[in-house]
LUMMARDREN-534279 format. One line per field, with one value per residue (C-alpha): chain; y, x, z. Coordinates in nm, 4 decimals. Each point is the difference from the previous one (the first is absolute). Example, Ala and Ser with C-alpha at 12.3 -4.5 7.8 and 13.67 -1.06 7.14 Angstrom:
kevex	(A	A) $
py	(-0.4500	0.3440) $
px	(1.2300	0.1370) $
pz	(0.7800	-0.0660) $
END
This chain:
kevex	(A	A	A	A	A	A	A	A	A	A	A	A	A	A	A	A	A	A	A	A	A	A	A	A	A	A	A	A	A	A	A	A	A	A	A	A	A	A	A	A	A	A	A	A	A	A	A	A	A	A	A	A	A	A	A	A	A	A	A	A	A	A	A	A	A	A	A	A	A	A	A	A	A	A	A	A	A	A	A	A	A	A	A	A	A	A	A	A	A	A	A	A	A	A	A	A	A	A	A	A	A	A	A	A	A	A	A	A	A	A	A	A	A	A	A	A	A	A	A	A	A	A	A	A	A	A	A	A	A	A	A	A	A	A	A	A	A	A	A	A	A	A	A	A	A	A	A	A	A	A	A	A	A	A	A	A	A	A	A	A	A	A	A	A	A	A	A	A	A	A	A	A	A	A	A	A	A	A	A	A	A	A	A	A	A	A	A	A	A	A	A	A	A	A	A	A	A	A	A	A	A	A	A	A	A	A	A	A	A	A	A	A	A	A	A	A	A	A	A	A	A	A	A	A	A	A	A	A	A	A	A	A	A	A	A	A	A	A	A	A	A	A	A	A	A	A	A	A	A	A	A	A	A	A	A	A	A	A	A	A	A	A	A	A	A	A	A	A	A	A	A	A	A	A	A	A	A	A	A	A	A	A	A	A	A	A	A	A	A	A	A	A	A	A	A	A	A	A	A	A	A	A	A	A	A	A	A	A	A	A	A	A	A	A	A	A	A	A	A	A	A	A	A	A	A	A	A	A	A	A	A	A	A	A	A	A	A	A	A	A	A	A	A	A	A	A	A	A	A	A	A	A	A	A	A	A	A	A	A	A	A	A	A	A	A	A	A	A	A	A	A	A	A	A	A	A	A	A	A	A	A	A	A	A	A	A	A	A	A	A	A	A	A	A	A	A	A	A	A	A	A	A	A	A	A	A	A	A	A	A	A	A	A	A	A	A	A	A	A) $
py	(11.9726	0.0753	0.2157	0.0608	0.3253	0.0078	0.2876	0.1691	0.0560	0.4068	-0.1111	-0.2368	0.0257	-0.0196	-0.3313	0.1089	0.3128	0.1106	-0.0486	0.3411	-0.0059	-0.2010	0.2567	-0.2636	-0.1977	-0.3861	-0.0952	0.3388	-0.0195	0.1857	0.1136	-0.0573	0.2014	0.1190	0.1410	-0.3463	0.0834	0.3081	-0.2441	0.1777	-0.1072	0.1652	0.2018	0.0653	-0.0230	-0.1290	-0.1960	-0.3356	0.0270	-0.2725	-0.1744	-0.1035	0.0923	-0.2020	-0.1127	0.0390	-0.2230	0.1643	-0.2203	0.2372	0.2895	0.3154	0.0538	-0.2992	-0.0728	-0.1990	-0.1516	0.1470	-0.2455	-0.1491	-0.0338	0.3038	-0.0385	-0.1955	0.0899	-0.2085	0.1088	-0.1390	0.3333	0.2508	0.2340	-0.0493	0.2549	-0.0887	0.1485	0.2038	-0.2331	0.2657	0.0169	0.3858	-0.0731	-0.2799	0.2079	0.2962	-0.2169	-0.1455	0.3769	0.0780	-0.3594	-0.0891	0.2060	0.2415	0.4298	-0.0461	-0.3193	0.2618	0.2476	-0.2151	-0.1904	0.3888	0.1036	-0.3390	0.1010	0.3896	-0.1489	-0.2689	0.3214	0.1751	-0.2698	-0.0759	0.3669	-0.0103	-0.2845	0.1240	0.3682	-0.2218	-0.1644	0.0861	0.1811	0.0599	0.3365	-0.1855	-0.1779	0.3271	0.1645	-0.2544	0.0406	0.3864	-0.0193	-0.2125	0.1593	-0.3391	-0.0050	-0.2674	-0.1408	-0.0469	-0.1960	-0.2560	-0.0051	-0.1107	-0.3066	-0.3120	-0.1785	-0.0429	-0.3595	-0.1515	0.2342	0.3133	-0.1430	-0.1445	0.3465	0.1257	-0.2630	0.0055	0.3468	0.1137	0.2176	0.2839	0.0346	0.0776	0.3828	0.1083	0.1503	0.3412	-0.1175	0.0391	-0.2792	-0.2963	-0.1519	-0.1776	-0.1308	-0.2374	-0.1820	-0.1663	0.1617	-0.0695	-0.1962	0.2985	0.1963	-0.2716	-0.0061	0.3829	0.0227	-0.2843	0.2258	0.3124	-0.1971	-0.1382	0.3210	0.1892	-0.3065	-0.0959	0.3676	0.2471	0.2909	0.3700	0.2947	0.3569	0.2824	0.2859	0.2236	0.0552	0.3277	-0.0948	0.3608	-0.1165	-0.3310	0.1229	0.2762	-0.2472	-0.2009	0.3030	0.1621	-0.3646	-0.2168	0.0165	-0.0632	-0.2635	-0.1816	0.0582	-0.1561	-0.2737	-0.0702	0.0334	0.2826	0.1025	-0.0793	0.0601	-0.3850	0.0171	0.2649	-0.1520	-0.3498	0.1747	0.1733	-0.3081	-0.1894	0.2588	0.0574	-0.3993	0.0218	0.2625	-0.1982	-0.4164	-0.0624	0.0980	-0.2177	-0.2931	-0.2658	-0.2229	-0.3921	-0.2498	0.1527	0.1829	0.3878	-0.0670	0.3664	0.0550	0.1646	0.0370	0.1712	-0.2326	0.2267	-0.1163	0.2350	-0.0916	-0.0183	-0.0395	-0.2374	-0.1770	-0.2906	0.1961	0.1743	-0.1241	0.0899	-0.0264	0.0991	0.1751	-0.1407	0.1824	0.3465	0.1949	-0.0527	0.0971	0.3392	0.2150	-0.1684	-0.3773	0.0887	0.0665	-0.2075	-0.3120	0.1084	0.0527	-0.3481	-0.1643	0.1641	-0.0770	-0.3893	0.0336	0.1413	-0.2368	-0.3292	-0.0767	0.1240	-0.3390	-0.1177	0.1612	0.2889	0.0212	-0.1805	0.1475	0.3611	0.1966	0.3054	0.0875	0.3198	0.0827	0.2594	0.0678	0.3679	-0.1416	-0.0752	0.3429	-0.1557	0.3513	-0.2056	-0.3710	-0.2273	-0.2979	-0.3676	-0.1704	-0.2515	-0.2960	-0.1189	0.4056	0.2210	0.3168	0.1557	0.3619	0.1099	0.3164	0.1720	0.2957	0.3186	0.3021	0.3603	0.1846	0.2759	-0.0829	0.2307	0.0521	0.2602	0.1800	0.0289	-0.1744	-0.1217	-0.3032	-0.3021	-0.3522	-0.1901	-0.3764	-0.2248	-0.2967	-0.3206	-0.2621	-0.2842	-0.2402	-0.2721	0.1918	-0.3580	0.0453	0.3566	0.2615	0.3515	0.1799	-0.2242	0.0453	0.3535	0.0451	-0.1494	0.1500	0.3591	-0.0974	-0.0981	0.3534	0.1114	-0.1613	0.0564	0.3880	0.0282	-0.2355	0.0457	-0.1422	-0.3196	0.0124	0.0498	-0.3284	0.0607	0.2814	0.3436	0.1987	0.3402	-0.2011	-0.1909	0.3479	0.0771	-0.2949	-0.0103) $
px	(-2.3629	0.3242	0.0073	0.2723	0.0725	0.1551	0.1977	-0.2741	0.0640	0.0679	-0.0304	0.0248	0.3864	0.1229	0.0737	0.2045	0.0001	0.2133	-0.1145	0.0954	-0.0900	-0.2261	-0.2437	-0.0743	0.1960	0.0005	-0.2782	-0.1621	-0.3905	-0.1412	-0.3200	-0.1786	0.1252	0.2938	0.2881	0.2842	0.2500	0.1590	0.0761	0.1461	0.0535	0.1639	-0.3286	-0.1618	0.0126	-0.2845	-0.1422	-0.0442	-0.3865	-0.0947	-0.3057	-0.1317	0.1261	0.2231	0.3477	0.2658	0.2214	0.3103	0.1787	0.2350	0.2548	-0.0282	0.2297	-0.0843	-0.1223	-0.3236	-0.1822	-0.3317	-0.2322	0.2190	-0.1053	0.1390	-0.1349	-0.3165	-0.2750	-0.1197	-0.3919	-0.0500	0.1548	-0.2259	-0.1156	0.3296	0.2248	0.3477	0.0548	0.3876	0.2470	0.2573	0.2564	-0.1591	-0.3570	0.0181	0.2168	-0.2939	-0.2473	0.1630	0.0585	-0.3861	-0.1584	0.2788	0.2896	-0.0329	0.0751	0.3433	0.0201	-0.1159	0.2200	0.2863	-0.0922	-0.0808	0.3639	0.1373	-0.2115	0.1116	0.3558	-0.0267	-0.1651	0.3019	0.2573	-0.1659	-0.0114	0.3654	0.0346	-0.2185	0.2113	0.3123	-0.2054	0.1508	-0.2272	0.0563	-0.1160	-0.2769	-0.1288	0.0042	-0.1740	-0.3064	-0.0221	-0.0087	-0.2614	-0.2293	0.0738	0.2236	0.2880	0.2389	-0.2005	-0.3018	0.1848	0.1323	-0.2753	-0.1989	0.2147	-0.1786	0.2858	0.3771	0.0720	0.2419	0.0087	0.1094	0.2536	0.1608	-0.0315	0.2370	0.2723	0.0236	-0.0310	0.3523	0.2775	-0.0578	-0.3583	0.1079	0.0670	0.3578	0.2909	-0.1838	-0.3616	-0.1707	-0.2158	0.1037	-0.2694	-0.2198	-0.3405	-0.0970	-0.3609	-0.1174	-0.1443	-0.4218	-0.1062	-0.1835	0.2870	0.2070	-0.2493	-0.0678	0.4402	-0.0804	-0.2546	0.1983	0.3100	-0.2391	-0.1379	0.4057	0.0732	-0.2783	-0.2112	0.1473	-0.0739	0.0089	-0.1518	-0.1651	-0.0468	-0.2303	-0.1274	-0.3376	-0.1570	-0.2276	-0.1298	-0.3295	-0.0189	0.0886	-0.2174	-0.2649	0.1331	0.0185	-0.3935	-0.2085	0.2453	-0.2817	-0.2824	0.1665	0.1056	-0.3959	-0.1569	0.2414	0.1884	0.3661	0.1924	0.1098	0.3595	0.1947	0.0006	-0.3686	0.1167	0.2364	-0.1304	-0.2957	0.2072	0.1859	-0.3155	-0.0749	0.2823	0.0554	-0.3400	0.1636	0.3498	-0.0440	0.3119	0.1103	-0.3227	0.1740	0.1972	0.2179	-0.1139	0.2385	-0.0125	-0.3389	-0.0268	-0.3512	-0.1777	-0.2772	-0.3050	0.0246	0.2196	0.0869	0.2673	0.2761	0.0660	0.3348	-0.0480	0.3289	-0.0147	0.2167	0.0271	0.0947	-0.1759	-0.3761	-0.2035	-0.3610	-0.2371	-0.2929	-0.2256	-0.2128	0.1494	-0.1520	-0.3124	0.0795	-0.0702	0.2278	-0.1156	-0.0465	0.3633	0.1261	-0.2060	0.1410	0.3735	-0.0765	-0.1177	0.2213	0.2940	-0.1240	-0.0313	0.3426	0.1381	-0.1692	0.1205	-0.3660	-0.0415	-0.0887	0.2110	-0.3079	0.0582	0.3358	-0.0374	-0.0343	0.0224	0.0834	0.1779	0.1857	0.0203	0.2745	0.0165	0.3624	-0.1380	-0.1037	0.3231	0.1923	0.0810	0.0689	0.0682	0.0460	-0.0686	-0.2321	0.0612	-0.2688	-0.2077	0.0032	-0.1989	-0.1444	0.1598	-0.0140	0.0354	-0.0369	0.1656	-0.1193	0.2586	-0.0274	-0.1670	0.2465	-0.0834	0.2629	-0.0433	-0.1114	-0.1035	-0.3733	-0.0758	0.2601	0.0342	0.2332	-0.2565	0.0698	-0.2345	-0.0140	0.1515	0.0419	0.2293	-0.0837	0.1396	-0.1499	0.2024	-0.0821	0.0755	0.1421	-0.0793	-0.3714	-0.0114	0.1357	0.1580	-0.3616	-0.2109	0.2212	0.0482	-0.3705	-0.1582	0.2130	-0.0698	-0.3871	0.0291	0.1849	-0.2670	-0.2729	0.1773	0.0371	-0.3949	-0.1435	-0.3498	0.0148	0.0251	-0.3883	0.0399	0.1818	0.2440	-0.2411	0.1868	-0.3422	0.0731	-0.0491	-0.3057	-0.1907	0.0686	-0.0743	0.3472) $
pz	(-8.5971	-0.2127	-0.2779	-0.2448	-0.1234	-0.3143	-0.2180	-0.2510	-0.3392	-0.0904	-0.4069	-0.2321	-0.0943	0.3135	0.1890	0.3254	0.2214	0.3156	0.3282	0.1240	0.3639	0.2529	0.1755	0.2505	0.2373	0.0021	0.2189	0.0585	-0.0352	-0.2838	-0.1085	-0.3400	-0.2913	0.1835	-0.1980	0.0490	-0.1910	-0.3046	-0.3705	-0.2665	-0.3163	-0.3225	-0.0430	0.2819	0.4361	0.1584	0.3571	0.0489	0.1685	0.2975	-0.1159	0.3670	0.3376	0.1994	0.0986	-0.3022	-0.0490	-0.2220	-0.2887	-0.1634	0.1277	-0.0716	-0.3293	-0.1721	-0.3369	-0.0213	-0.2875	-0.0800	0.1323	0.2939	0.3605	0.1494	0.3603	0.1794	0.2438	0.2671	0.0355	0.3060	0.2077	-0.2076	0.2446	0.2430	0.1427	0.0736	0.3334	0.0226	0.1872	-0.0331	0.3611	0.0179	-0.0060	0.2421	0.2383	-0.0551	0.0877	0.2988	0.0960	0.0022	0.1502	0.2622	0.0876	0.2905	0.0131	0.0896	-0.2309	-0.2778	0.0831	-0.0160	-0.3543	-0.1352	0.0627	-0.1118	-0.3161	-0.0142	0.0119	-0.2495	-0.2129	0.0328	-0.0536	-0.3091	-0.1471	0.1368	-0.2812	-0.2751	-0.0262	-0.0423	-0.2994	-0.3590	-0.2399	-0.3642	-0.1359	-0.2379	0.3248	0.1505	-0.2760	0.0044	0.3728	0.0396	-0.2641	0.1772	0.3840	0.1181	0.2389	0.0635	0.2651	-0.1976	-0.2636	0.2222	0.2436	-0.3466	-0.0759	0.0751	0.0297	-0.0522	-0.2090	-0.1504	-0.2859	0.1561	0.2131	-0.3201	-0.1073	0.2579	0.0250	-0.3782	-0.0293	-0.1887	0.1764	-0.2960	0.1076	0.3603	0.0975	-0.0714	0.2101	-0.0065	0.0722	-0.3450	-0.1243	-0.2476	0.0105	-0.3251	-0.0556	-0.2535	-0.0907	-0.2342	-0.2931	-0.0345	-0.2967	-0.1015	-0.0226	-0.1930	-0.2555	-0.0229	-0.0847	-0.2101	-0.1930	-0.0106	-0.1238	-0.2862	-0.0943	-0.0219	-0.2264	-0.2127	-0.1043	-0.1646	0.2693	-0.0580	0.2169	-0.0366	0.2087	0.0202	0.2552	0.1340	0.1154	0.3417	0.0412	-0.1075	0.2259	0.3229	-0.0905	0.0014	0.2854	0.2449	-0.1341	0.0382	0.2118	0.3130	-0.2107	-0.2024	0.3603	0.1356	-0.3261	-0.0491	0.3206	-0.1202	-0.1292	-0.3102	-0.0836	-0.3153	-0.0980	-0.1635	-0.2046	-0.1013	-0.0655	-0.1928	-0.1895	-0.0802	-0.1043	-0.2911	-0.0801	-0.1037	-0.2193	-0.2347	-0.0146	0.0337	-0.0907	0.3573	0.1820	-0.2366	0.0504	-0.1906	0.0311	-0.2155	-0.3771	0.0624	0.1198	0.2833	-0.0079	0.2594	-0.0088	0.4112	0.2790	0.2469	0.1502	0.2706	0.3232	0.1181	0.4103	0.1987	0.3129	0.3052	-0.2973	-0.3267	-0.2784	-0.0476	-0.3153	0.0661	-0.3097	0.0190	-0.3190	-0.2809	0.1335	-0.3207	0.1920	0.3064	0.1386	0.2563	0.3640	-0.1685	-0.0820	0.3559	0.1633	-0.1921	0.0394	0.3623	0.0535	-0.2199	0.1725	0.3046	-0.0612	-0.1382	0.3197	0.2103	-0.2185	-0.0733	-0.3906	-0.1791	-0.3280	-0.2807	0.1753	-0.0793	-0.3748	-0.3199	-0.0563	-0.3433	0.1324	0.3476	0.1797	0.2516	0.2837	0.0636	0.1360	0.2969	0.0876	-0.1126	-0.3174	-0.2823	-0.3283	-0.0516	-0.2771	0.1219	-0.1312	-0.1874	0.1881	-0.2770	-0.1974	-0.0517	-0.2160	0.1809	0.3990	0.0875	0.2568	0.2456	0.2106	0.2514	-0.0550	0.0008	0.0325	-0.3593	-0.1817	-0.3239	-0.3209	-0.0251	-0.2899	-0.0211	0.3895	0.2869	0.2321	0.3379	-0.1189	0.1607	-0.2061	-0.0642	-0.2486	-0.1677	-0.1349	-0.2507	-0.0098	-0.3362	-0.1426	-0.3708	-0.1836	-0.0023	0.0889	-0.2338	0.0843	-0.1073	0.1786	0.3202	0.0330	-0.1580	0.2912	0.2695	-0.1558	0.0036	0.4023	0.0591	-0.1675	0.1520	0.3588	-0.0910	-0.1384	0.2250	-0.0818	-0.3741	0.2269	-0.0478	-0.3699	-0.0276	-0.3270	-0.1334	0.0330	0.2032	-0.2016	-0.3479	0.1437	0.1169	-0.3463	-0.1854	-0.1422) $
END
C-alpha cells in the first residue's frame, strides 16, 4: 500500500514552510515514526514523522518551499520490515575478501587497500579548509578524512560549485584564503529580522540599568546545591531566581506584564514569562506559563525541558506562543552590559549579563562582591519612567533578599510585625 505524507500544519497563520533537509535518502527503507525530514517555518523548526514503515519515495529537494498540506514524500508499505543490503564497491570487495579470495589473494587486496588509504589522505591534506569549517571540526574531534569519507555522494551540485567558483575566492599569490560562503537565510530567521525591524520602528523603546548584589544566591547555591539536585534531579541555576523574581515583581507593577492591543492598554493578572534560548536556527522564546505559581525546581525543570526541545527542533508552536514578559541571558555568553530588544507584542525584556567579582561600598566599607548588571528594556508608551525603574529596583531587591520570595510582595520584617 501507498501512503502520502503530507507537510503538517505548525499554526493557524501559517500556510507554507521550508523544507530544510531530507534525513532520508530516496528509496531507503524506513521504520515507523522515523524522523524524514527538518521544516521550518517563520515560527518554529520541526520533523516531518513517517506514519508506517516502508520504502520512501521523495517529491521535493531539499531547499524548497512547500505548501502546508502538500505531498512531501510517499511510502510504499509493502517493504516494512526490509533492510537494504550496502552495494557500496568496498563492501562487496570485503566480502569477496572473507568468502573467496585466498592468503596471498588477501595480502595483495590489503596493500592495494593500504595504498588507496594513503593516496586518498594524500588528497584530503591538499583539501582547502576555511577557519569556520575548521572551527566546527576541532570542536567535534573531525579531521579531513572524516569529512569526506562522510559524503554520500558528489552530484551535480558541487561540481557546479567548483567550475563556477570565482577567481577572488581562490587563494592568492601568497597563499592566504579568498574564499566566501553564502546560504540561504532560514525562514525563521527572516521573520525574527522582520520582528526586530518592527519593534526599532514602531515602539517607542527606552532602557534601564541597575546592578544586582548575588552574595546571597550563590550563597544559597553553594550551601543546598547537593540536596537541591538529590530531591529534585537538576541543579539550581540562577535562571529561577531570576524568573521568580520577575513574576513578583510584575504583580506590584502591571503596567510592565501589559501590552498595548489596537487603542486598548491589555493588563494581566498572570506571568507567562519568555526565556530567550539561542540555537543552530536563531533566537527561540519558549514560555514557561503561570510562573507566580511556580516554585524554584518547577522553575528549572521547565526551562530545562523547554530548552531542550528547542535545541533539538522538537518544541511545538503553543510552546513558543503567547508570553507577557521575556527574559534574556546574555551572561552566558560573556555579555557585561547590553540593552535587550523587546520581543513584540510585550512591553518589557530584562536582560541578565555576567557576574563580575568589583569592589563595591557596603556600609561605609570597600568590600569584593559578585556583582551583576541589569537591563529593562520597555516599551515608554505604556510604561512610564516610575513603573520601569520601580520594578527593576524591586527584582534587585528581591535577587539581593532572596527569601522575601516566600513573602510574595509582603516585606517579611513588616509581616512579623504586623505592620
Amino acid at each position: 500500500m501507498i501512503i502520502d505524507i503530507k507537510i503538517p500544519s505548525p499554526g493557524e497563520s501559517i500556510s507554507e514552510v521550508e523544507l530544510v533537509s531530507w534525513l532520508v535518502e530516496n528509496g531507503a527503507i524506513v521504520e515507523k515514526d522515523a524522523e524524514l525530514a527538518e521544516i521550518e517555518s517563520d515560527k518554529a523548526s520541526l520533523p516531518l514523522l513517517a506514519q508506517e514503515g516502508g520504502k520512501i519515495e521523495l517529491l521535493f529537494e531539499a531547499g524548497s518551499t512547500v505548501e502546508v498540506g502538500a505531498i512531501a514524500c510517499r511510502i510504499d508499505t509493502s517493504f516494512a520490515g526490509q533492510a537494504l543490503e550496502p552495494k557500496t564497491e568496498a563492501a562487496s570487495v570485503a566480502k569477496k575478501d572473507v568468502e573467496n579470495e585466498k592468503p596471498s589473494e588477501n595480502l595483495t587486496t590489503k596493500t592495494e587497500e593500504i595504498k588507496q588509504n594513503t593516496d586518498s589522505q594524500t588528497l584530503n591534506k591538499k583539501a582547502k579548509v576555511t577557519p569556520l569549517a575548521e572551527t566546527i571540526m576541532n570542536a567535534n574531534g573531525l579531521n579531513i578524512d572524516d569529512i569526506i569519507n562522510g559524503l554520500k555522494r558528489i552530484g551535480k551540485k558541487e561540481v557546479e560549485m567548483v567550475l563556477n567558483r570565482p577567481q577572488s575566492a581562490k587563494n592568492d599569490s601568497q597563499g592566504n584564503s579568498r574564499e566566501e560562503q553564502r546560504e540561504k537565510m532560514s525562514s525563521l530567521r527572516k521573520k525574527l529580522s522582520q520582528r526586530l525591524v518592527a519593534v526599532k520602528n514602531e515602539t517607542a523603546m527606552l532602557t534601564t540599568f541597575n546592578e544586582a548584589d548575588m552574595s546571597e544566591i550563590i550563597r544559597l547555591r553553594q550551601a543546598h546545591q547537593k540536596s537541591f539536585v538529590e530531591k529534585h534531579g537538576i541543579k539550581l541555576g540562577f535562571m529561577s531566581f531570576f524568573t521568580k523574581a520577575v513574576a513578583l515583581a510584575l504583580k506590584e507593577f502591571p503596567l510592565v506584564n501589559a501590552m498595548i492591543d489596537g487603542d486598548e492598554i491589555v493588563k494581566f493578572d498572570y506571568a507567562d514569562i519568555g526565556i530567550a534560548v539561542q540555537t543552530d536556527k536563531g533566537l527561540m522564546v519558549p514560555v514557561l506559563r503561570n510562573v507566580e505559581n511556580m516554585g524554584l525546581a518547577d522553575i528549572e525543570l521547565k526551562i530545562a525541558e523547554l530548552a531542550q526541545k528547542a535545541r533539538s527542533k522538537k518544541i511545538s508552536i503553543e510552546e513558543l506562543s503567547g508570553g507577557t514578559f521575556t527574559i534574556s541571558n546574555g551572561g552566558i555568553f560573556g555579555s557585561m552590559l547590553s540593552t535587550p530588544i523587546i520581543n513584540p507584542p510585550q512591553s518589557g525584556i530584562l536582560g541578565m549579563h555576567n557576574i563580575i567579582e568589583r569592589p563595591v561600598a557596603v556600609k561605609g566599607n570597600v568590600e569584593i562582591r559578585p556583582m551583576m548588571y541589569l537591563a529593562l528594556s520597555y516599551d515608554h508608551r505604556i510604561i512610564d519612567g516610575r513603573d520601569s525603574v520601580g520594578f527593576l529596583v524591586r527584582v534587585k531587591e528581591l535577587l539581593e533578599h532572596p527569601t522575601q520570595m516566600l513573602f510574595q510582595e509582603q516585606d517579611p520584617e513588616k509581616l512579623l510585625l504586623n505592620l
